[in-house]
N, C-alpha and C positions, 0 to 999 in steps of 0.2 A: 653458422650451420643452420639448416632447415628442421629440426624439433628432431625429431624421430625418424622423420622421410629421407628416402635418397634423393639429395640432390644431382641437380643435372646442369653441367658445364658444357655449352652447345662452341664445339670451334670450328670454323671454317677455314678451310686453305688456301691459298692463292692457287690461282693455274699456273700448272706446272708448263714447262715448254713444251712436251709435246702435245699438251691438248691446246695451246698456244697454236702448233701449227697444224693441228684439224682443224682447227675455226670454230672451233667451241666455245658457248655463249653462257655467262655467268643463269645458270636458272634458280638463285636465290635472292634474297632481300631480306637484308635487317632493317626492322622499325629502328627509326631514331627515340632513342630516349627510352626504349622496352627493352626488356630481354625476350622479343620474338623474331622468329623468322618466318618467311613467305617463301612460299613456293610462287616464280614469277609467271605471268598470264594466267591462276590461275586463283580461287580463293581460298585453299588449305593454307594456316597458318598453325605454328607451333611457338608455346610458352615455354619456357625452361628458367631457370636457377639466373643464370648467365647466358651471354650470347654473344661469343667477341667474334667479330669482321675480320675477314684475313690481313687486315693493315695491324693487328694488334701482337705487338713481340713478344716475345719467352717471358720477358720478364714485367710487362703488364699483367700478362695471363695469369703466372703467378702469384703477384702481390695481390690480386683480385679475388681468385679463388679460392688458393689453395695455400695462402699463407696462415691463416685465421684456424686451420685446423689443425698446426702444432701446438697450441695452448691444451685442444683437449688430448693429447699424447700425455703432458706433463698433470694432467689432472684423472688418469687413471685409466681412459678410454681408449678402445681399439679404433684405429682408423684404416680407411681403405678405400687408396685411389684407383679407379678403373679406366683404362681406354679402350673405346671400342668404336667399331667404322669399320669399314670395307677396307682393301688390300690401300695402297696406298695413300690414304688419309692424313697420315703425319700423327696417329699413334705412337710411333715411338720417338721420335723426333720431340714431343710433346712431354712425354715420360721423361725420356731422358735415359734408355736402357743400353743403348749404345754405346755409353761415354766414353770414349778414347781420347778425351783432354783437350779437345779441342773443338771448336766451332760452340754454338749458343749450348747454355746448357739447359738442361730438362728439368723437371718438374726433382728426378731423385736427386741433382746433385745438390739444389737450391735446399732442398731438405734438410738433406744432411746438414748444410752449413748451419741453419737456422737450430737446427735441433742443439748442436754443441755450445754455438752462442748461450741459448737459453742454458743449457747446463753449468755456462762458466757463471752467467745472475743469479745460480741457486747457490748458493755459499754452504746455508745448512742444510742442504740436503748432500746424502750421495748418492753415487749414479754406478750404473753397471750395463752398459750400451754393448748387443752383439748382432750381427746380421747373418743372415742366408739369401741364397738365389737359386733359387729353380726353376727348371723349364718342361713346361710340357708337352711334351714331341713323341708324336701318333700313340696316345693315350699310354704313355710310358711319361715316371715323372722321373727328373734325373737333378740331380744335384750339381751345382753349376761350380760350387766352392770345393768340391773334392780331390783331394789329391791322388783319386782312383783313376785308373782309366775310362774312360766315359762306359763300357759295357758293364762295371762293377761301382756304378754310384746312383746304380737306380735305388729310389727309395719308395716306401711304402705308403698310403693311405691308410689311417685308422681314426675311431671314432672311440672316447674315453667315456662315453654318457653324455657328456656336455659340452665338447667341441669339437674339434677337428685334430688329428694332431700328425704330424710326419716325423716319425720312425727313420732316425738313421742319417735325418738330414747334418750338414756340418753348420754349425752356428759358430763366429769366429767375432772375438771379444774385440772391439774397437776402440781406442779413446779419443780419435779428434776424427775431420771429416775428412781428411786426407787418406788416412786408414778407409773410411769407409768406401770414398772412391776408388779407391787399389781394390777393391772388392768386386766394386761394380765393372771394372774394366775386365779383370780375372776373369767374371761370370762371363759380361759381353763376349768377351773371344772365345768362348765354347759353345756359345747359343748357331744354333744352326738358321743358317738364312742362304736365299738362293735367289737368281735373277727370273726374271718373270715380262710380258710383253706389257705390264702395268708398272712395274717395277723393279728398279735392277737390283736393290737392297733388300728384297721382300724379306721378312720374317715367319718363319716354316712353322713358328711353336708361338707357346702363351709362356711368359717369363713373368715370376714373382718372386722382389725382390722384400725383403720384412728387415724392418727394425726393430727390435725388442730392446724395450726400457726398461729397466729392474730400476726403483729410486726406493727412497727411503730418508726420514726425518734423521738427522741424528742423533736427536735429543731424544726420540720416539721412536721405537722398532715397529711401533702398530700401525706406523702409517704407510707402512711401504705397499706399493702396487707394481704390476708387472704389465705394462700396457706394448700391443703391436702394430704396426705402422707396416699396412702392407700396400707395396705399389705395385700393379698387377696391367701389364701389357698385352694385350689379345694379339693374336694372329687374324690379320684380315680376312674376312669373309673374300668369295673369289668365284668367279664363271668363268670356264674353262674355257668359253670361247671367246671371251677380251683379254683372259691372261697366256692362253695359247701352251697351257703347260701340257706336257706331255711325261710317260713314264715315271719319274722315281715325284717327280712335281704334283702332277696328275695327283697321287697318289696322298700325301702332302693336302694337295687342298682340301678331298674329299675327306679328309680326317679333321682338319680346320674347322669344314663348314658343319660335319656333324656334331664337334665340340660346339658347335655356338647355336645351331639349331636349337639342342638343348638347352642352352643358355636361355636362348631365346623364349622357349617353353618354360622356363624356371618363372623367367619374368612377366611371361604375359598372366603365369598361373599368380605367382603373389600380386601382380596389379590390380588383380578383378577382387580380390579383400573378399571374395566370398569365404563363412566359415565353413571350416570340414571340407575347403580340397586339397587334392592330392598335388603336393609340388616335388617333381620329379629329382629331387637331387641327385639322385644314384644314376639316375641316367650318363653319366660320363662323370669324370675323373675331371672335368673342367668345371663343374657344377657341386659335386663334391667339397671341392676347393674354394670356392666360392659362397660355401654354404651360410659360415656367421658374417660374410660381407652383404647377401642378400637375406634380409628376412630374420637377421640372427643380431649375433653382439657385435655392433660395429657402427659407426657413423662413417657412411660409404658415401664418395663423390663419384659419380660417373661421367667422366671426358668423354663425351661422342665426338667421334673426327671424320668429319664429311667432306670431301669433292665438291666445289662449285659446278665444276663443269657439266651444262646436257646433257651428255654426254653417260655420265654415270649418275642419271636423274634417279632411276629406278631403286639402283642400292641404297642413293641419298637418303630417299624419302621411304624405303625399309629402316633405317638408322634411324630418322628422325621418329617413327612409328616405335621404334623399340625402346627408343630415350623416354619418352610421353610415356608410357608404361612404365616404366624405371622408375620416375617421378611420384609413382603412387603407390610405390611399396614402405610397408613401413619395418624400419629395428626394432632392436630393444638394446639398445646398449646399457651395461651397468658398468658399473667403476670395478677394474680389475685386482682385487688384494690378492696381496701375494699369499702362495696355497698356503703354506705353515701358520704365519701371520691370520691368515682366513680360518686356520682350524684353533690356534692358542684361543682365536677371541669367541670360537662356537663354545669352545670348553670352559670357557670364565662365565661363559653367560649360564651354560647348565649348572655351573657350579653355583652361582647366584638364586638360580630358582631352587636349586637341593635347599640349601641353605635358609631359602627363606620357606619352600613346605616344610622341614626339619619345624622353625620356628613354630606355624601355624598350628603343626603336630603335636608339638612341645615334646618331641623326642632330644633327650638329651640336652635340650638348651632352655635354658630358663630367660626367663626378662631380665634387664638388670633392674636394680631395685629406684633407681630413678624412675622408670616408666613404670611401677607399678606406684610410685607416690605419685605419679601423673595421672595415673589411673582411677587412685583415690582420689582425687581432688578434684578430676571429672566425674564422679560419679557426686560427688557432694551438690558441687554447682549446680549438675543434671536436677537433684534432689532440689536444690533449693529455686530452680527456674521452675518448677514443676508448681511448688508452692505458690511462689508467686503469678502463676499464670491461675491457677485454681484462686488464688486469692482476686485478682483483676476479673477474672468470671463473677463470679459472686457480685463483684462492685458494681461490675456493669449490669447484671441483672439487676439490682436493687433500682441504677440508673435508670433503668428499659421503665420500671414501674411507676417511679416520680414522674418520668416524662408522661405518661397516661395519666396519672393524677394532676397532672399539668393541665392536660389539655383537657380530661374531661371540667375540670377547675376553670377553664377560658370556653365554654361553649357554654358552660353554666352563667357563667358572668353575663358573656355575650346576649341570651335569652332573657334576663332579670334590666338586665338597659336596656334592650330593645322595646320591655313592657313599659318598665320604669318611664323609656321616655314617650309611648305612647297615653301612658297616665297623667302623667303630670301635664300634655297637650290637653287633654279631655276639663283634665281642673282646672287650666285658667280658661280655657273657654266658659267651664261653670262659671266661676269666678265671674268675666265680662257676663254672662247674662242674669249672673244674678244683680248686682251689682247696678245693671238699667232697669230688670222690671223686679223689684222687691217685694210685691204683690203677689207672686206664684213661686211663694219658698217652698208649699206642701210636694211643690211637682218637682224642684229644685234635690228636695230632703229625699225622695225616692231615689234621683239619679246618684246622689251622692253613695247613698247608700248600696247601690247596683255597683258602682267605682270601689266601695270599700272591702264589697266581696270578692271583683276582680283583681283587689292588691294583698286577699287573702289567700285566693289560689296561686296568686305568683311565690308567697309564702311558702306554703305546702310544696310548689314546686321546688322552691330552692331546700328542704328538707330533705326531699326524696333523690336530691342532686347529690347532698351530705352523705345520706345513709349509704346512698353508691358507691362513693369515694372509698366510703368506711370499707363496706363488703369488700371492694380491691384491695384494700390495702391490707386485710386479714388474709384475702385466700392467696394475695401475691408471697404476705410473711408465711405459709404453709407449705408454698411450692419452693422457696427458699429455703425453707429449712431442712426440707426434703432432699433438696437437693446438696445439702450442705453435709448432712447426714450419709447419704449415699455416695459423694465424696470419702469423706472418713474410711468408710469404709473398703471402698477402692486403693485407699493408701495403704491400709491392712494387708489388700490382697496383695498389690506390688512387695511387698517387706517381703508376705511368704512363698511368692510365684517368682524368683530371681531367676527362673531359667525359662521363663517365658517371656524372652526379649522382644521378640520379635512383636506379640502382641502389645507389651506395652507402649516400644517407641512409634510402632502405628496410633496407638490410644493418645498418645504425648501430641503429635503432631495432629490429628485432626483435631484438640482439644486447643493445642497452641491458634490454629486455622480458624476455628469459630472465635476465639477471644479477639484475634485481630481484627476479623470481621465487624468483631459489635462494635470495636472501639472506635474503627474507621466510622461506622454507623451512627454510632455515638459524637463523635467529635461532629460529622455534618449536623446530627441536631441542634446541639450545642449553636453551632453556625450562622443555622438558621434563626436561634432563635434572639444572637445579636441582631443579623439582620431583619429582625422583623421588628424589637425592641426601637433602632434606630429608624425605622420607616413607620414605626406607631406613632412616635416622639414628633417624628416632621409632619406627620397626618393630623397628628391634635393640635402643633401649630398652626396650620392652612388651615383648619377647620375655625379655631379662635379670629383669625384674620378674614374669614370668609362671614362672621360675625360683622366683625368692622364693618366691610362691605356695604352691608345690610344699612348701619347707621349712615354711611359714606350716601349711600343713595336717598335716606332722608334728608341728610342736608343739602346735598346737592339739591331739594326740590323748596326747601325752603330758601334757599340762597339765589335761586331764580325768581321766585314770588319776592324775594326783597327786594331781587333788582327792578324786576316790574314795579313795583310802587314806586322805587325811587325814580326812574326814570319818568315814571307821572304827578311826578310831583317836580323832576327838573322842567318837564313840558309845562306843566303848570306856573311856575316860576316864571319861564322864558317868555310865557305868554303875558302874563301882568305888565312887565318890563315893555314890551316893544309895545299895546295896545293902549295901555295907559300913563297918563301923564302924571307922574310920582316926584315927585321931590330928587334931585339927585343924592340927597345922604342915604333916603328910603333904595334909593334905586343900586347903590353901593352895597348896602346890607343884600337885596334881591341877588347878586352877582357870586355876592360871598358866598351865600346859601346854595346857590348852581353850583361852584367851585365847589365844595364841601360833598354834595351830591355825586359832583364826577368821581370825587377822590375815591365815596364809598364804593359807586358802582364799580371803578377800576379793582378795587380791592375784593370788592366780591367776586367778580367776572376771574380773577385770578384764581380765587381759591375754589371755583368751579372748576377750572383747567387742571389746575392739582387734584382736585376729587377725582375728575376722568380718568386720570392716568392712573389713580390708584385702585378704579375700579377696572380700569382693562388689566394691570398687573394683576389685582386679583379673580379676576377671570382665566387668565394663565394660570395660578393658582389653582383654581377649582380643576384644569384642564390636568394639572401634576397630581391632584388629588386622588383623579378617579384612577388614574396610571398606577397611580404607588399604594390604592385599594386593591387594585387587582391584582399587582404583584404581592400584599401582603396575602392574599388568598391564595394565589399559587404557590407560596413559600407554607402556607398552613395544609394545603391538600399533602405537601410534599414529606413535610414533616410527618402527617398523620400515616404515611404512608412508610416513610423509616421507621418511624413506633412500631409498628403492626410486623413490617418484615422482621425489627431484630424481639417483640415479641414469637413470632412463628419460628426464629431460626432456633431460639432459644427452647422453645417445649421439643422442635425437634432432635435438636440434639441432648437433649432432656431423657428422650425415648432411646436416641441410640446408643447414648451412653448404661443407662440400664441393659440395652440386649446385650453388651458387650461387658457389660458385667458381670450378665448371666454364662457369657460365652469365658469369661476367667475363671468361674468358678465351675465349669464344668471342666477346663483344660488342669484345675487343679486337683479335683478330684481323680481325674487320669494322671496326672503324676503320684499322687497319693499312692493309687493304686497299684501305676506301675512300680513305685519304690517299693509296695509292700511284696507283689508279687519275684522284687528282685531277692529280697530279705528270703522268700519263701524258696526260689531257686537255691539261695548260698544254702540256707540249711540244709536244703535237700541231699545238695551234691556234698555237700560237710560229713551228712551221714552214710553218702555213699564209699567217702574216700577211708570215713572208717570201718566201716564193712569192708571194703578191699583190705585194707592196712589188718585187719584181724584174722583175713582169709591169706594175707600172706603171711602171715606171722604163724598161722596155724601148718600154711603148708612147708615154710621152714622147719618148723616143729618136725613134723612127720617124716622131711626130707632127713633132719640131723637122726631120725630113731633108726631109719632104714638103712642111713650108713652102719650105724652101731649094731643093729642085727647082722648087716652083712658079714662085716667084721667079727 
């Protein structure tokens, strides 16, 4: 089915013979492979649902269409099939409303069949299957199943608030499809139909045949629904001067064509979906009828049945204009329960909400004593998360402070090394020049002396770093206790303000909200300051090896100067041997000596090659160094900076906890007041009801004297 929209089943018919022998020329085309059709020479084309070629038989059309929508009959919903088209289209041909037992059959009989099927595969369910057939002929509706004479089985039109309903119609209980067939035949042979110069079987009325499903679970009465299956046959549209009617015909069309005019207007108005217009239902009794299949509760197919031939181009492509609109109306179909079954379960459900305001109320109905031990032992918990969130406050405050004393503690340090090591540079430099000219110690003793005042003020400085530390760590223990204090007290209030919930569990929740906050806060500092510990640790590493370095490039210059010598001293060797005339034992020893000379320069030239590489590795080194400096300074801006925030979060929620404890203790004293002002009512009216009760007592009094004087 297409969601909520009417779908649109597009059939074409073969030419019949007589337009066969005018020489009438197919003017449509179906795309291959689309459900669309072309109007031929020209460029209008229409989309629909479906779109079957006149080679397609009863029972493709069927299994295509209109099979698929006996399942939602069985799930509670209304259906309703329509045909519509100009005068001989094969509307009913199509339907199936003629049935006398023989030739292809239509759209109703295949129904039926399928419908019982499906009923004999529900085992637990039961069923309660009945039909009607009515015709409507020149806005008169008549009942097709009655055993009246047709002048006495016209039935009525009415409207219950929320459907449609007919008054008087005959509904006749079915149990297989054969029953239901003998129905439809019955009907057929009362339906009025007349020959025509387009048609020698014309059909003079719109015929609606309905199936009603009564089902029901058997296990469950609550599931039962009553869903309608209505198959609805139109009387062809018709011009009087291609169907040549005359007199009682004549007369017949023009009551046809006004019923569908309307129709027509019904659809063109729900297509255009604007809100707030007027869709003329009332305008005919065929539109009426049709009300919860258009626009209402129903999943409606609509069969357009068109004429190929030229010939009848102009109705065609009226039909095809009216289907395209059709297409864009939408339902609302709901699942039909059965009315009784629909009213038990309105009243279960009122009965459920009484019941539970009763509760709410506490009229009459008390808790049972499980939900109120449930009660208590929520409210204990409440109490004891409460504690422990105040207690987690507190920790992590004291946290917020250590971590300041932290860092004020490492920028302290940081400052005292930075001089440190610029002092101790200055002293061995004294140091080397003292050490060369010993002669000018008087000027030496000044400088020294300039260096001992600058490692007194570094002194002083690290003092004034102390006393700082100090002052935090006394005004941070003041705001602490303050705040520890002004707690307490807050628990007091909660003990004696138990019906000021509302303020408390707002007080509960932003107090639980900053705690998470700082811990989340807390824990990245923490974080941080693993990861700065382990990138200090690897920095003072490279720093020790960046050291090496330093010696690494000393030796590498004396390992070159050694080879220079030795190498002039192999040249020197080499030279003695070939220029002078030596002794061969002397000239052995000379050889050895070059030999020995190579060995060392080899050896040296080696541990030069290893020096290189450990000074470009340590180059790479110095390159990690500066990388993992600056990210330990990014990780310290970062940290300085969650300090500060859960510093500030903390004084402010510092402050608002205070306003809102001034804001309890004012909502207490309005309780205070209003209990005492309620105290001052009871007495009041206490002593009014004794002044009443003594003014009656007196006028009794008076009443008993007045008999006894009468007397």
């Amino acid at each position: 089915m297409c969601d909520n929209t009417v779908c649109v089943a597009l059939r074409i018919r073969p030419l019949v013979i007589s337009e066969i022998e005018m020489g009438c020329q197919m003017c449509l085309d179906v795309v291959s492979g689309e459900p669309q059709v072309r109007i031929c020479n020209t460029s209008k084309a229409f989309t629909y649902n479906y779109v079957f070629p006149p080679k397609v038989g009863q029972e493709d059309f069927y299994n295509i269409a209109i099979k698929q929508l006996i399942d939602n009959i069985f799930q509670g919903y209304n259906v309703t099939i329509l045909a519509y088209g100009q005068t001989g289209s094969g509307k009913t041909h199509s339907m199936g409303t003629n049935y006398v037992g023989m030739g292809e059959k239509g759209i109703i009989p295949r129904v039926a069949h399928d419908i019982f099927e499906t009923i004999k595969s529900k085992e637990d369910w039961s069923f309660k299957v009945s039909v009607s057939f009515m015709e409507l002929y020149q806005e008169q509706l008549y009942d097709l199943l009655s055993d009246k004479q047709r002048s006495q089985s016209i039935v009525d039109i009415r409207e219950d608030g929320k459907s449609i309903k007919i008054f008087g119609v005959t509904e006749k209980e079915v149990t297989n499809a054969q029953e239901t067939l003998e129905c439809l035949t019955q009907g057929a042979m009362g339906r009025v139909t007349g020959a025509t110069a387009m048609n020698a079987h014309s059909s003079r009325s719109h015929a609606i045949f309905t199936i009603c499903i009564h089902q029901e679970e058997k296990t469950d009465p609550n599931t039962a629904t009553v869903a309608k299956f209505h198959l609805v046959d139109l009387a062809g549209s018709e011009r009087s001067k291609k169907t040549q009617a005359t007199g009682e015909r004549f007369k017949e069309g023009v009551n046809i064509n006004k019923g569908l005019l309307a129709l027509g207007n019904v659809i063109s108005q729900l297509g255009d979906g604007a809100p707030g217009t007027y869709v003329g239902y009332r305008d005919s009794k065929l539109t009426r009828l049709l009300q919860d299949s258009l626009g209402g509760n129903s999943m409606t197919l609509m069969v357009a049945c068109v004429s190929p031939a030229d010939y009848n181009l102009d109705e065609t492509l009226s039909t095809l204009r009216y289907a395209d609109r059709a297409r864009k109306i939408k339902n609302k179909p709901i699942v039909n329960q059965d009315s009784k079954v629909a009213e038990i379960n309105r009243l279960n459900k009122i009965v459920q909400e009484l019941r539970l305001l009763l509760v709410n109320q506490e009229l009459g109905i008390t808790c049972p004593k499980e939900h109120e031990e449930l009660e208590e032992k929520y409210s204990i918990l409440q109490q004891k998360f409460r504690d422990m969130t105040e207690k987690l406050n507190l920790n992590l405050g004291e946290t917020v402070v250590m971590h300041e004393r932290a860092e004020m503690a490492e920028q302290a340090r940081e400052k005292i090394r930075s001089a440190m090591a610029t002092l101790l540079d200055e002293f061995n430099q004294v140091l080397v020049d003292l050490t060369a000219c010993p002669e000018i110690s008087n000027e030496r003793y000044n400088t020294l002396k300039a260096i001992y005042e600058k490692m007194l003020d570094i002194q002083n400085d690290e003092r004034k770093a102390s006393v700082e530390l100090i002052n935090h760590e006394i005004s941070s223990s003041k705001h602490h206790v303050l705040y520890a204090g002004k707690d307490t007290e807050y628990t007091e209030h909660i003990e004696e303000l138990n019906n000021i919930e509302d303020s408390l569990d707002y007080f509960d929740k932003k107090e639980e909200e900053h705690t998470l906050r700082q811990a989340e806060r807390n824990n990245e500092v923490q974080n941080i300051n693993k990861e700065l510990a382990l990138k200090e640790t690897l920095v003072s590493e490279l720093l020790k090896n960046a050291q090496q370095t330093a010696e690494s490039h000393k030796n590498i210059v004396e390992m070159e100067q050694e080879i220079k010598r030795l190498h002039a001293e192999k040249e020197e060797h080499l030279q003695v041997v070939h220029t002078h005339n030596i002794s061969s034992k002397l000239a052995e020893t000379r050889r050895k000596k070059v030999q020995e000379l190579e060995k060392k320069i080899a050896e040296l030239t080696r541990k030069c090659t290893e020096q290189n590489k450990i000074i470009k590795i340590k180059e790479k080194q110095e390159q990690k160094v500066k990388t993992l400096s600056s990210e330990i300074q990014s990780l310290k801006e970062t940290r300085i900076k969650l300090i500060k925030q859960m510093r500030n979060d903390a004084n402010n929620f510092t402050k608002w906890k205070q306003s809102k404890e001034k804001e309890i203790n004012r909502l207490k004293a309005q309780d205070r007041k209003r209990d005492c002002e309620m105290v001052r009512i009871k007495i009041q009216a206490n002593k009014q009801e004794n002044v009443y009760k003594r003014k009656m007592e007196e006028a009794f009094a008076v009443n008993k004297r007045l008999k006894y004087c009468k007397y």
